[in-house]
N, C-alpha and C positions, 0 to 999 in steps of 0.2 A: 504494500500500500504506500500511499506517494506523501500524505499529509497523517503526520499523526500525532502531531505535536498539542493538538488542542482535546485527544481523547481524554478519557478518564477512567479508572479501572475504578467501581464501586466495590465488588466483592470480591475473593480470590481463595477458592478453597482447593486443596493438594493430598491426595491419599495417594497408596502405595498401590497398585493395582498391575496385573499382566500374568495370562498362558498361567492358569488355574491348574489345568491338563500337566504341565510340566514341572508343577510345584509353584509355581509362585505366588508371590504370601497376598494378601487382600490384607489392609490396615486402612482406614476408615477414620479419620482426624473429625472431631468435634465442633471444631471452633472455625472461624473464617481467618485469613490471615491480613493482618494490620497491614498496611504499606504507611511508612512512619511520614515520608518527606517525595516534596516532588523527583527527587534523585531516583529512588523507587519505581515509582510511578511511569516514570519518562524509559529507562532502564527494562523494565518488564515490558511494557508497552510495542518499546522497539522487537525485545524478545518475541513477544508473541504474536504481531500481527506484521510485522515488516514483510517477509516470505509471499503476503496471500498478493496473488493479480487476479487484480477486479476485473477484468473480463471473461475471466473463466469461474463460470458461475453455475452451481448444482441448484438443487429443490432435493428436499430430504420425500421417501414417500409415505404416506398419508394415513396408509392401512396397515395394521400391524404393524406399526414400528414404535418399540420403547421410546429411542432418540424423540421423535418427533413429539411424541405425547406427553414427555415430561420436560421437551422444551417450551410446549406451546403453555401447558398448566405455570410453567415460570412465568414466561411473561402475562400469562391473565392474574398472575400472584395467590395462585392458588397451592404451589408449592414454595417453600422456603429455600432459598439457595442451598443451604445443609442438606437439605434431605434431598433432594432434585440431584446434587453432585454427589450423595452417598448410593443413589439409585443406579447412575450412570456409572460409578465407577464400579458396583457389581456387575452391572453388564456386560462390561468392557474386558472385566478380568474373567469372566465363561465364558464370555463370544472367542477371547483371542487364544484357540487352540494348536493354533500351529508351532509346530517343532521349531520354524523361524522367530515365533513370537517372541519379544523378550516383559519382562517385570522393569517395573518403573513409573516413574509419576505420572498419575492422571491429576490435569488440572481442569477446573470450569473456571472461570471468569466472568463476571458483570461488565459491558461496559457500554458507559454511554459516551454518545458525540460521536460516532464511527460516521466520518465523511463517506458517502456513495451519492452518485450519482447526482449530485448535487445538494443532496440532502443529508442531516444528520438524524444517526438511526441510536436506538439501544439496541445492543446487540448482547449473545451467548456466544464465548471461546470455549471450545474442548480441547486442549491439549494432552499429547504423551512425549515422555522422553524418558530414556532408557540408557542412553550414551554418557560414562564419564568420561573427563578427561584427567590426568593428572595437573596439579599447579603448585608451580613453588613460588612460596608466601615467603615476604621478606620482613622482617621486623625488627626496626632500628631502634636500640638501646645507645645511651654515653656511654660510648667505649666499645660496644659491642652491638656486630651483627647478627641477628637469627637467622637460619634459615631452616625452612620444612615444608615437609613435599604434602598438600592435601589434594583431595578427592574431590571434584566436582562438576557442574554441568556448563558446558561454553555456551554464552550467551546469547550464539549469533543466531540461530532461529532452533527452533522446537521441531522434533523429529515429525513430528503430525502434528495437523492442526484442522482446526474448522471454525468460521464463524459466521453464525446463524443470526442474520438481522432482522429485524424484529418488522418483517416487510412481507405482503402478499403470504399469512398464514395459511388461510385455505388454501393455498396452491404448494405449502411445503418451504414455504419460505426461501429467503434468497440467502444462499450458502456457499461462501467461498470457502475451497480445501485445498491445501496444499501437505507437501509430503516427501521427508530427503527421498533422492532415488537411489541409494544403499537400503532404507525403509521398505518403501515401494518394491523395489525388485525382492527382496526376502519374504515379504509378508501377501505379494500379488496385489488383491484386490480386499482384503481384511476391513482397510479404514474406510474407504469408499464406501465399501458394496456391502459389506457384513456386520458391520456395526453399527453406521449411518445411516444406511441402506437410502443412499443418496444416487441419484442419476443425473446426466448433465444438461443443464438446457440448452436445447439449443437454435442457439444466434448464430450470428457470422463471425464470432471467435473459433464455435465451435467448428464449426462447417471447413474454414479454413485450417486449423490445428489436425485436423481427421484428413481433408482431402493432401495435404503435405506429407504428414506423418505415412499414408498410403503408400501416395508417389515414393516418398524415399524404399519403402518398402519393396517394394517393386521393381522398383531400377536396381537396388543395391541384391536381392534377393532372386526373386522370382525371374526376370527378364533372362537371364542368363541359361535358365533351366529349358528355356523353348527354344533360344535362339543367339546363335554364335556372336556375343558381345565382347569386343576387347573391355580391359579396365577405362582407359582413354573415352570411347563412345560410352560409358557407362557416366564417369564426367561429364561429359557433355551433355548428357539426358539431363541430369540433377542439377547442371546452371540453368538450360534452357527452363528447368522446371519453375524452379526459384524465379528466375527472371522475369516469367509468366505470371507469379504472385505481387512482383513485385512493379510489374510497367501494367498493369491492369486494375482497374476499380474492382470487375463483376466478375466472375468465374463463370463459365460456360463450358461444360464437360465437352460438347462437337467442335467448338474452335481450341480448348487447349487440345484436345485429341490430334491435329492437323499440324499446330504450332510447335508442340514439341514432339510428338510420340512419330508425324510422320506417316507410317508404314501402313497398310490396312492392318496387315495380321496382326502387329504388336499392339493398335487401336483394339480390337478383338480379342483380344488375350487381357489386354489392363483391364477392358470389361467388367472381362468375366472377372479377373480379378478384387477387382471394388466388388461385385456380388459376395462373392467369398471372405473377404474382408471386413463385411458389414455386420455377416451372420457371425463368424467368431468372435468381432469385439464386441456387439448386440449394441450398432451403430446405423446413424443414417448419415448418406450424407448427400446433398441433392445435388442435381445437375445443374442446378441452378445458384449463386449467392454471393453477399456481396464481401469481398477480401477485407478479413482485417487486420488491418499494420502489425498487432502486436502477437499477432500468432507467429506471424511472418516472423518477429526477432524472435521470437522462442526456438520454432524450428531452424532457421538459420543456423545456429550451431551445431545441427546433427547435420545438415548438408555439405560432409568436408570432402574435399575434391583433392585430394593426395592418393599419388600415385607410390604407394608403397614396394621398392625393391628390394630385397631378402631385406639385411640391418643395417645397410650401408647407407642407403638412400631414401628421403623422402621428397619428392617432389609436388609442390604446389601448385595446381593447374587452377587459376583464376579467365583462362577466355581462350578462345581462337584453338580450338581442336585440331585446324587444317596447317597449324605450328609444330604438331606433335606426328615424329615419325617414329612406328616401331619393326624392327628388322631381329633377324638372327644371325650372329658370327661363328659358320660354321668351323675355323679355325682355332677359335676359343671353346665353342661349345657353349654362347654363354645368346641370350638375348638382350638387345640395346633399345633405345630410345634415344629418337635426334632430336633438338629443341631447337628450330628457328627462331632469331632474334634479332634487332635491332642495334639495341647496344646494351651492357651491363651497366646494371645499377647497384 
């Protein structure tokens, strides 16, 4: 989040919770925790809500779901923040059965003022973190330096999060979640889909994040399996793709099909691919929508265009495919690549 300097954290309660299945302990705290001075305040604030991007935005769902019914009873003030965050954090420590899951802090948080979309909301944070790190504590005496190695949690964002604004209830409310991807890749879809039991709406963050995420998938994976791609042409597919997201307002599945893909068959083959794609992530994404910027810098970083040779060499291809020559020296026994140029920079 971009502004968070004028939030407010009203409550903050922290039990011990996580992976029941695996032993781990459920401890259950009384009391709400004081935040003494705005150092605090400003400090946790950062902590917990820095991570979320507001354009990627859930709805928790409606029916059967604990989350959603003893959020929505918070904010009609029908439950106590105690007892609301002692409920959630039973749930959380029997839901989270996986062998990857680990034991560690569940937090709820109150907070008001949460800037969206031009408005200020009250919102609910659920946080976990499970990761220490080691620190060494310096402590200055006349005459004498201390030093000692303690145990604790880094500041910079919370291994999961969610925060549920207090907007559009009957529709599951408006719910940004974020999540480390060491997290995320060990625990799958845990925080999302099994405890939140949240789905994503979607907009043209979403439509764009899914239709990229695809493409890369595709050119990097799939493409190769039907049809004899160098690594080189496999670059080129994934700028021309990118490029496509990014010199265009509106996405049109028949003119990117032409613009980048070219071929009939490989048009025909991505196809069917998006069909297939759709059903395992249990995704839509339409042939139709409009691009949005910030999906584009998300994905951007997974779109890397190196040309990796054994451990010698990596080579950065940024344009002009018809620069790159590849051959083999029968002499050496070895395969080359020529690089046309201008002049060295």
């Amino acid at each position: 989040m971009n502004d968070i300097s004028s939030v407010i954290i009203q409550q903050l309660m922290v039990h011990q919770a996580g992976n029941a299945a695996q032993g781990g302990q459920l401890i259950l705290s009384e009391t709400t925790h004081h935040l003494p001075d705005e150092f605090w305040q400003q400090t946790l604030a950062h902590f917990f809500l820095k991570p979320f991007n507001e354009a990627e935005q859930y709805r928790l769902q409606t029916q059967d779901n604990l989350v959603y019914t003893i959020i929505n009873q918070l904010f009609s003030n029908e439950l106590s923040l105690e007892s609301a965050s002692k409920t959630l954090a039973e749930h959380f420590h029997l839901k989270s059965q996986s062998v990857h899951a680990k034991s560690g802090e569940f937090y709820l948080a109150e907070f008001d003022n949460i800037g969206f979309d031009g408005s200020a909301y009250r919102a609910i944070g659920l946080f976990h973190t499970s990761i220490k790190d080691q620190f060494l504590k310096v402590k200055t005496k006349p005459g004498n330096i201390q030093l000692s190695i303690e145990e604790g949690i880094d500041l910079k964002k919370a291994e999961k999060g969610a925060l549920i604004l207090q907007k559009e209830a009957d529709q599951g409310f408006i719910v940004l979640i974020h999540e480390l991807s060491a997290a995320r890749q060990a625990d799958g879809a845990f925080w999302k889909s099994i405890f939140l039991q949240s789905s994503p709406i979607i907009n043209s963050y979403h439509n764009t994040n899914e239709a990229l995420g695809m493409c890369k998938l595709f050119i990097s994976n799939e493409l190769n399996e039907h049809f004899e791609t160098s690594k080189t042409d496999q670059i080129d597919m994934l700028q021309r793709s990118m490029d496509y997201f990014k010199t265009h307002d509106q996405f049109q599945m028949e003119e990117f099909s032409k613009e980048v893909l070219y071929h009939p068959e490989v048009i025909e083959s991505f196809t069917q691919y998006k069909q297939q794609y759709e059903v395992a992530k249990q995704v839509n994404i339409e042939d139709e929508f409009a691009i949005n910027p910030a999906a584009i810098q998300k994905q951007q970083r997974h779109f890397k265009s190196i040309l990796k040779l054994d451990k010698n060499f990596h080579v950065y291809v940024h344009g002009r495919r018809d620069l790159i020559e590849k051959g083999y020296d029968e002499m050496t026994g070895k395969h080359y690549y020529k690089l046309y140029f201008d002049q060295e920079q």
